[in-house]
Structure formats: C-alpha cells, structure tokens
FIFIZA-218496 format. One record per residue (C-alpha): residue in one letter; x, y, z. Coordinates in steps of 0.001 Angstrom, whole numbers, plus 500000, padded with zeros to 6 digits. Layout:
REM residues N
+----+--------+--------+--------+
| aa |      u |      v |      w |
+----+--------+--------+--------+
|  A |      X |      Y |      Z |
...
+----+--------+--------+--------+
***
This chain:
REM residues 257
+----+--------+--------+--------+
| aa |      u |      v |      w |
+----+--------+--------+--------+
|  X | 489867 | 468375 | 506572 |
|  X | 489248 | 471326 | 508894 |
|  X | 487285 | 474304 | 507579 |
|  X | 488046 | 477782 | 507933 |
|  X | 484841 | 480543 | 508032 |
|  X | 485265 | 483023 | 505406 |
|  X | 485140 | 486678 | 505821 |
|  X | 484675 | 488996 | 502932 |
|  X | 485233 | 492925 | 503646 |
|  X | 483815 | 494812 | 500582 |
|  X | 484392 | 499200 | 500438 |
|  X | 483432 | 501195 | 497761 |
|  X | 486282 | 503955 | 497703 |
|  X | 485807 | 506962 | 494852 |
|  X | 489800 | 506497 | 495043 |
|  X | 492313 | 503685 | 494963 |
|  X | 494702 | 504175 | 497732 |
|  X | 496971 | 501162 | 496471 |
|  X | 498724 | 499730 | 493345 |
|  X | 501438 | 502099 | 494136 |
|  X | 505771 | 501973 | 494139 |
|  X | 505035 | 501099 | 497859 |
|  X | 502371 | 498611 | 498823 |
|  X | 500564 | 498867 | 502303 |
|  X | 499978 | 495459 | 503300 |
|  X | 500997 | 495414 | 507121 |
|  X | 498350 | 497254 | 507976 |
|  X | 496170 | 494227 | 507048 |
|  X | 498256 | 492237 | 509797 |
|  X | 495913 | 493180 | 512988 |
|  X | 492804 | 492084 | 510949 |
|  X | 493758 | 488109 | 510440 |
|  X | 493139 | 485356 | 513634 |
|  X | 493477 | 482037 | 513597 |
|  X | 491225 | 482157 | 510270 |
|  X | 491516 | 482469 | 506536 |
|  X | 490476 | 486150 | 505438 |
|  X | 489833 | 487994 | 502790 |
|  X | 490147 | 491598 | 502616 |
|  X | 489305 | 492863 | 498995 |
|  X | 488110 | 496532 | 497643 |
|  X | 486800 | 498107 | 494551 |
|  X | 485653 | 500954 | 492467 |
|  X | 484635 | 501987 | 489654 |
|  X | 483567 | 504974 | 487732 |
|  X | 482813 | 505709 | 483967 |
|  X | 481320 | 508765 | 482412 |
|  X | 480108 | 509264 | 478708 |
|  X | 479292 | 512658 | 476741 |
|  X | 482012 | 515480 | 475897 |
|  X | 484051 | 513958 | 478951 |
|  X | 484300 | 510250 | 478653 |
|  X | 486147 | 508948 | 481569 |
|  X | 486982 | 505286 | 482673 |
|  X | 488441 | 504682 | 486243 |
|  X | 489075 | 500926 | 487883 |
|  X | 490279 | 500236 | 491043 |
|  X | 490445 | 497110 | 492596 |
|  X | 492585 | 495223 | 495985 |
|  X | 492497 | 491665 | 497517 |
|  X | 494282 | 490467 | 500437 |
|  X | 493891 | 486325 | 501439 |
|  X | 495480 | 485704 | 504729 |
|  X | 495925 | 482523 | 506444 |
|  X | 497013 | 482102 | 510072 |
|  X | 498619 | 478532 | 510916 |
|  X | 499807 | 478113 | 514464 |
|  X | 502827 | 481259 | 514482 |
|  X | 502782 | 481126 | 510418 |
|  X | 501041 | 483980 | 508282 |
|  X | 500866 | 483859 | 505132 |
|  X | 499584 | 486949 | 502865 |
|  X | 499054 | 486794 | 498810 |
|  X | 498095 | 490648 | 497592 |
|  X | 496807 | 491588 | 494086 |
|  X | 496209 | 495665 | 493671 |
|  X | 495170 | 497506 | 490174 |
|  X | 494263 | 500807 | 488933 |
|  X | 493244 | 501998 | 485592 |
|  X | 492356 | 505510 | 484209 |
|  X | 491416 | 506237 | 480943 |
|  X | 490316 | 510272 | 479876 |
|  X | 488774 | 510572 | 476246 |
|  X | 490484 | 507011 | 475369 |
|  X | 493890 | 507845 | 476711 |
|  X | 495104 | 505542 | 479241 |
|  X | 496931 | 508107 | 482080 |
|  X | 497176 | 505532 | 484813 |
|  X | 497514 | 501634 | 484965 |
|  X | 499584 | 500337 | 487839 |
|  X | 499185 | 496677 | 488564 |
|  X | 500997 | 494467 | 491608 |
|  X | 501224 | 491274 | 493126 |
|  X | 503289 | 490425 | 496571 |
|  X | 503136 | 487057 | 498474 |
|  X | 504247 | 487826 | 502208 |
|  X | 505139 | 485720 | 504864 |
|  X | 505697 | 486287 | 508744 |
|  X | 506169 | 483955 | 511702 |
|  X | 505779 | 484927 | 515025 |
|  X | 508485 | 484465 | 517296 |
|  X | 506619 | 485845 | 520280 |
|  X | 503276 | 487872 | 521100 |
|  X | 502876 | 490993 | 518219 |
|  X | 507044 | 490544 | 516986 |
|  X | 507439 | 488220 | 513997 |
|  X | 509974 | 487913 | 511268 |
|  X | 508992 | 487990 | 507644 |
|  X | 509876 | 487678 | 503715 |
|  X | 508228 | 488518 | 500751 |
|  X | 508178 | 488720 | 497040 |
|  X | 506587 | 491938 | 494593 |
|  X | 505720 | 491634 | 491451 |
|  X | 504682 | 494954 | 489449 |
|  X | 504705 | 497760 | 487250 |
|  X | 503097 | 501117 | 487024 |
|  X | 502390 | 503576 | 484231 |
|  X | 502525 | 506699 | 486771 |
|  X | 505969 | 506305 | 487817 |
|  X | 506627 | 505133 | 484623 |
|  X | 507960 | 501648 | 485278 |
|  X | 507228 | 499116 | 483274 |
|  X | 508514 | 496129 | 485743 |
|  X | 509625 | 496411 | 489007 |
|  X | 510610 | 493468 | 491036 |
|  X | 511264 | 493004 | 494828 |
|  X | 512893 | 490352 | 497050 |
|  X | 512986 | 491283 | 500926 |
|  X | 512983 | 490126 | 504832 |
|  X | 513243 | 491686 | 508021 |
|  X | 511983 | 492271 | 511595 |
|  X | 508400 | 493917 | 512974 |
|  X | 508002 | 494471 | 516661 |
|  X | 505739 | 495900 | 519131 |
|  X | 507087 | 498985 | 520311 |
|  X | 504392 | 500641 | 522963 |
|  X | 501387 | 499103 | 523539 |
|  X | 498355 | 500252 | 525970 |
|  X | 495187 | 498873 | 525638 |
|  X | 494123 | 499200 | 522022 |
|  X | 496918 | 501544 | 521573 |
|  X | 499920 | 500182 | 519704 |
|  X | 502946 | 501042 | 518525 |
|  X | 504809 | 498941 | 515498 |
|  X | 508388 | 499347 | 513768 |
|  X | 509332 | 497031 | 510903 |
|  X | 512492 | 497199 | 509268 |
|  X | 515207 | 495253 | 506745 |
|  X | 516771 | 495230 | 503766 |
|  X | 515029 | 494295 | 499871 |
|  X | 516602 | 494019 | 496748 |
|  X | 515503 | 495502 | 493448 |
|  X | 514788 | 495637 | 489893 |
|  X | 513341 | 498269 | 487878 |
|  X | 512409 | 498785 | 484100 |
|  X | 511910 | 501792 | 482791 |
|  X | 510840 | 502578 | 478733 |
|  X | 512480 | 505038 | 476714 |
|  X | 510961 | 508316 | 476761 |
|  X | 511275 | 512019 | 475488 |
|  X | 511150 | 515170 | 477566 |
|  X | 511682 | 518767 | 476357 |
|  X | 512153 | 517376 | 473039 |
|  X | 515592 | 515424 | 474473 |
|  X | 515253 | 511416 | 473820 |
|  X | 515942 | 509040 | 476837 |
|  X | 516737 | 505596 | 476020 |
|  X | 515243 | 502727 | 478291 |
|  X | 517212 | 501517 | 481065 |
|  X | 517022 | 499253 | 484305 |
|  X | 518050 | 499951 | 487749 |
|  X | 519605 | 497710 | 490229 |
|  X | 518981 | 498762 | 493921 |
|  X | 519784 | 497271 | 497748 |
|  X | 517191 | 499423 | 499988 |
|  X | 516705 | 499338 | 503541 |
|  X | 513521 | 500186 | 504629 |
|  X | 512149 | 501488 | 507794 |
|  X | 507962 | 501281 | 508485 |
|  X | 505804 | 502441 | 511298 |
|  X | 502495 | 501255 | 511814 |
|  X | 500666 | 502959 | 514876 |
|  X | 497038 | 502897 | 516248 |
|  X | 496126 | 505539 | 519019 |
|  X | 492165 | 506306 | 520561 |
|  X | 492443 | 510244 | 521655 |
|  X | 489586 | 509766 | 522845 |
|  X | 486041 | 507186 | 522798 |
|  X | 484848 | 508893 | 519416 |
|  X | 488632 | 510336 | 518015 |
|  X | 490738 | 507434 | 516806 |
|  X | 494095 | 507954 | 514816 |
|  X | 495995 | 505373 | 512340 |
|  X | 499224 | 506435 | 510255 |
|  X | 500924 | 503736 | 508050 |
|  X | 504739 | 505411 | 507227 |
|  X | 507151 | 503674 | 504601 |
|  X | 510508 | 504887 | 503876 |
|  X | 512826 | 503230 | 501648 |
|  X | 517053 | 504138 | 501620 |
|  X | 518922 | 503022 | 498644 |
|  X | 522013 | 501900 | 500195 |
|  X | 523466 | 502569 | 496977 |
|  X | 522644 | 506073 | 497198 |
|  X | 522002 | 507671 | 500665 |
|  X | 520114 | 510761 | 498693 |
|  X | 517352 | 508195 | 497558 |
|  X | 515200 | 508198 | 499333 |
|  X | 511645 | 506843 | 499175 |
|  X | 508385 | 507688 | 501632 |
|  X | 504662 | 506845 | 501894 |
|  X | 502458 | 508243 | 504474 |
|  X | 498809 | 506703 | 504796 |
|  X | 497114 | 509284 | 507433 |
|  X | 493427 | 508010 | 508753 |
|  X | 491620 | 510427 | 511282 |
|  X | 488263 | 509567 | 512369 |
|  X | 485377 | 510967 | 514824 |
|  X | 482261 | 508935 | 515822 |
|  X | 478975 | 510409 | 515808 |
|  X | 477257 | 507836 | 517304 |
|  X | 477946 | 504095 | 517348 |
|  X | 477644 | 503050 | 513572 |
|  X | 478214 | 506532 | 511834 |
|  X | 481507 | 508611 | 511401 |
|  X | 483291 | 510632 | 509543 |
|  X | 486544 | 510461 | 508681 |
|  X | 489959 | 512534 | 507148 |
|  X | 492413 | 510123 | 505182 |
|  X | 495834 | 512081 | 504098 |
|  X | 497894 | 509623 | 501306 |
|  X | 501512 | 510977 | 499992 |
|  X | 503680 | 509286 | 497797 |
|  X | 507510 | 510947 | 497152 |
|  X | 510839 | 510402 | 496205 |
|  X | 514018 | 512824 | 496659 |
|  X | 515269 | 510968 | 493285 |
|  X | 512902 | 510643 | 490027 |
|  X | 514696 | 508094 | 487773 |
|  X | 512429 | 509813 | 485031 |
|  X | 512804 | 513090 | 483977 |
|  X | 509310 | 514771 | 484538 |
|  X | 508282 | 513093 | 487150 |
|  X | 506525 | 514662 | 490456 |
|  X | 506000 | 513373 | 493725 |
|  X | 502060 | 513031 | 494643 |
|  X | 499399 | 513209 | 497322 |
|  X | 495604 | 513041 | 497967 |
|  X | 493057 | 513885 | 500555 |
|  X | 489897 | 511774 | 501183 |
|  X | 487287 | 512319 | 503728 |
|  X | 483580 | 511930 | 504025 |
|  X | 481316 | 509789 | 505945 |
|  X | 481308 | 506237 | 507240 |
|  X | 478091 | 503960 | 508070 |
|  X | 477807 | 500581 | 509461 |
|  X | 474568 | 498464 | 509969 |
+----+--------+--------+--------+
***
C-alpha cells in the first residue's frame, strides 16, 4: 500500500471566515501536490461575569491528489452564544471533485450540505459542475476564472417581523456562478490575494449573490508580517424579511518559525 506524508496546517483566527451561504474552498486548490493534505482551523473564545459569551469556530479541508484526480471533502462551523442566546450557528459540509484536463484548467463537481442560523436557513442543499482555467499567469502571479451552473434547495422557518407572521417556505433555484481566484506579488514584501464569488439565479436575473475574500499583506522581514483581510457577504434579494447583507475587517500580525 503506498503511504502518503501528512500535513496538518493549524491557525488560530479571533474570527471564522467560513461556514457561510458561499463556501471558499478553491482557494485551497494551489496548496494540494501529489499528497494527501489537510488544511483545518479553529477558534475559540468564552467569557464569564456580567457578559458571558461563547464563540466556536472551526474548518477542515482533506485533499487527495491521484494522477489528474482531486478530490476535496470540507466540514466548516460556527457557533455564538451571548448571555445563553444562540445568535449564530452555521454548519456545512461539501465533497468536491476536479480533474485536470491540462496544466492549472480542470473540470469539477460537487455536492453542499448546510444550514445557517444567520441567513436564517435551516437547510440548504447544492448540486453543481463547471469549468476553472488559468487565465494570466507570470511567475507566481496567476490569474483563475471558474464558472457553471448549480442547482438548489433552501429551507427557511417561519418567522415574525414587525409583528407580521411569515410562514416557512422552500426555494427552488438554477444559479450560475462566476468565481475569480487571483494571486499577484506588487512587490518582494507586498503580496495580494482576492477570492470573488458571485452567484445569478437564472430564475431571477435581480438575484444576485457575491462574496469577496480580500488578503493584503507586507513582509517585515522573512518570517514576520502583517496583514489586512477584507470579507463581504451580500445579496440584492433577502428571502427573509430583516435580513442585511454583512462584512468584516481583520488585520494584525503574522509570525512563522
């Protein structure tokens, strides 16, 4: 039987930046060889006294490379609880698969599993394919556009807003979506990655769904940096009355030894 090295990548974030409507797994797809990988992440906070405060955030990634098959199995969960409220819980699964046709182009599939308490879905369901291909590519710059259609399922509860009752319901979408996944060094200590999802509902050209994942860093010397991460999540449609788009800023300092 041959044996595969295992690599473990471990960050402490004070944020999740996953477990989200839209899942950022391709930019995971530079990071896996020939080997099995796994990428995982986790945090946790919890605070006791007038405040009491729970927070859980968690993300693994296995990827295995065989010959021009990849195969990818995700897991990502968050979980916020405020005086014993929960206020956030979003939990998702997605088993992805690409095969390369030729050098950085591959066609893929996959399969999402989910729900989450934010967006106020209590299942949502996705069954896709499409095309990712090198665009521009100069040394360790790249360039990346994937793109195809997914079907999907969404259950939402029943809820009340402005005193009005809303009973639960399920939508039933084709979406084409449309990804960029770009890598550029402005210069030997200024690097620049952006991760863009947007999602059409061909049912409904005004739906339209978009995540940004912004990542600026500057090196200080070779194993410290410090970085300026911009996340936005936003839809020109909320299903649920109530509902705002939302975005976060992270930066602070990276070491490596």
């Amino acid at each position: 039987m041959k044996k595969y090295p295992l690599k473990i990548l471990f960050v402490f974030y004070s944020i999740n930046l996953f477990g989200q409507v839209i899942i950022d797994t391709e930019s995971s797809l530079k990071k896996i060889d020939s080997t099995f990988h796994v990428f995982g992440e986790f945090s946790g906070l919890s605070t006791k006294g007038n405040i009491k405060m729970s927070i859980l955030n968690s993300s693994l990634i296995l990827g295995q490379k065989v010959d021009k098959n990849l195969y990818r199995l995700s897991f990502q969960n968050s979980m916020t609880k405020f005086n014993g409220t929960l206020f956030d819980n979003n939990i998702s699964g997605q088993f992805r698969y690409n095969y390369n046709y030729k050098s950085n182009n591959s066609l893929f599939s996959f399969i999402q599993l989910g729900k989450s308490l934010r967006e106020s879905i209590n299942s949502r369901n996705l069954y896709g394919l499409g095309l990712r291909n090198r665009i521009l590519t100069k040394e360790t710059n790249y360039l990346d556009f994937a793109y195809g259609p997914f079907y999907e399922i969404e259950k939402y509860p029943s809820y009340i807003y402005s005193k009005i009752p809303y009973p639960k319901f399920t939508k039933y979408n084709w979406r084409f979506s449309l990804n960029s996944f770009s890598y550029i060094k402005i210069t030997n200590q200024v690097s620049f990655l952006s991760t863009i999802y947007s999602q059409l509902n061909l049912n409904d050209l005004r739906d339209i769904r978009l995540y940004l994942n912004l990542y600026l860093s500057y090196a200080i010397t070779k194993n410290i940096s410090v970085f300026l991460r911009y996340t936005s999540r936003s839809s020109s449609i909320q299903y649920v009355k109530g509902n705002v788009n939302d975005s976060s800023i992270l930066y602070g300092t990276k070491i490596s030894l």
